[in-house]
N, C-alpha and C positions, 0 to 999 in steps of 0.2 A: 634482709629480714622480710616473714611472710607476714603483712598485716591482715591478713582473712585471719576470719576463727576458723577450726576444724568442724566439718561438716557444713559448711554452708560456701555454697560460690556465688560468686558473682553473676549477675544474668543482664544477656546483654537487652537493651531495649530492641523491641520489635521495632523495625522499619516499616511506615507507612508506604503501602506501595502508592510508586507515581503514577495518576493519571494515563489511561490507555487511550489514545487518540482512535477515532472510528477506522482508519487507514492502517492502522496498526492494528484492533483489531480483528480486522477482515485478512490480517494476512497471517495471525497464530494458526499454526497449527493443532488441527482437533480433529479430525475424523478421521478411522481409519478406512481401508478400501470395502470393508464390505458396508459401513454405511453410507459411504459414497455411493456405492455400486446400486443400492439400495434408491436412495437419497434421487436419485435421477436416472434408473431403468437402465443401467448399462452393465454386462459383466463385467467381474473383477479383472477377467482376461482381456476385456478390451480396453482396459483402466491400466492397463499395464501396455499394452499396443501402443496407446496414446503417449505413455510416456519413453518410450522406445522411438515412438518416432520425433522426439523432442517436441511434442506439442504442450505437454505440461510436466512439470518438476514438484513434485511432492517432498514432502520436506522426510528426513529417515530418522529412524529412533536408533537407539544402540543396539536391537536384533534387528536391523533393514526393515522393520517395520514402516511402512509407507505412512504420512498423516498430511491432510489435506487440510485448507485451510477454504473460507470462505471463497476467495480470490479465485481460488483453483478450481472448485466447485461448480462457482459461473461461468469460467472458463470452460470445463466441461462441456457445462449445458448447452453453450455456445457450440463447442466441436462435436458434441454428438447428433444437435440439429442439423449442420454444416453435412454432417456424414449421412445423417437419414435423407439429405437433398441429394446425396450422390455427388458431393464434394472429397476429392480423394485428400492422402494426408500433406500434399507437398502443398495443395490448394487451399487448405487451412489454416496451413503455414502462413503463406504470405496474407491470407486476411485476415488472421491474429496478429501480425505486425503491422499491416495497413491500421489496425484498430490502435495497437497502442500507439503506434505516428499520429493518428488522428487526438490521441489523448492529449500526447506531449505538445502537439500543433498549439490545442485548443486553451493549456495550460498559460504557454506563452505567450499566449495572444492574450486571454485575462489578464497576465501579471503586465505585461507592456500597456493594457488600459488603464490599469490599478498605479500605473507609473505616471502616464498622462495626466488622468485626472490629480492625481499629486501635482504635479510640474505645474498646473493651473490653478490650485490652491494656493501653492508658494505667490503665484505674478501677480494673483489678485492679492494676496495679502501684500507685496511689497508696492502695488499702486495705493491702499491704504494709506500704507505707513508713509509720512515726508522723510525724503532724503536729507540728512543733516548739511551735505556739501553743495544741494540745488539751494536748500532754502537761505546758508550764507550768502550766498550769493545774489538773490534777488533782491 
């Protein structure tokens, strides 16, 4: 049996969207290639060179429409400085991967201080606290 009445339906609640992290963000896709192209002084045609020679991946719409996101952007600006220096593209390469090495390096090394300093939290708090099986004992 239908318990609706005729003419009216049911409506689903709108969902609040979740909170968008800055690193999420920075990596939506939102420009197409001519405001990129725009956006940082480079032809569409070398906007496409660049991604030809795998130096950056734009994200594709359902007609292969290109959309760039922040991420990529500064990646650009980066590779098209790199280029105005007379950095060819195999030479970008490796110092766009030297760059994000250098990221991950720099990650790791935070999270392992962010770990320490914990590990020192706990020692100090357990010289606070007495041991229940030191203090039977004395």
């Amino acid at each position: 049996m239908d318990t609706q009445k005729k003419g009216t339906s049911k409506k689903r609640r709108a969902r609040s969207p979740r909170p968008v992290s800055d690193v999420e963000q920075q990596r939506l896709p939102k420009y197409s290639i001519g405001v990129v192209s725009e956006m940082i002084g480079v032809s569409p045609q070398m906007l496409r060179r660049y991604e030809e020679a795998g130096l950056v991946e734009p994200m594709r719409q359902t007609g292969k429409n290109r959309l760039y996101s922040d991420q990529d952007v500064a990646t650009l600006e980066e590779i098209a400085e790199l280029a105005d220096q007379g950095v060819n593209a195999v030479g970008i390469h490796h110092i766009l991967q030297m760059h994000q090495q250098i990221h991950l390096l720099r990650q790791e090394v935070k999270e392992a201080r962010e770990g320490k300093e914990g590990n020192e939290d706990r020692s100090i708090l357990k010289k606070d606290v007495p041991d229940e099986h030191n203090e039977a004992h004395t």
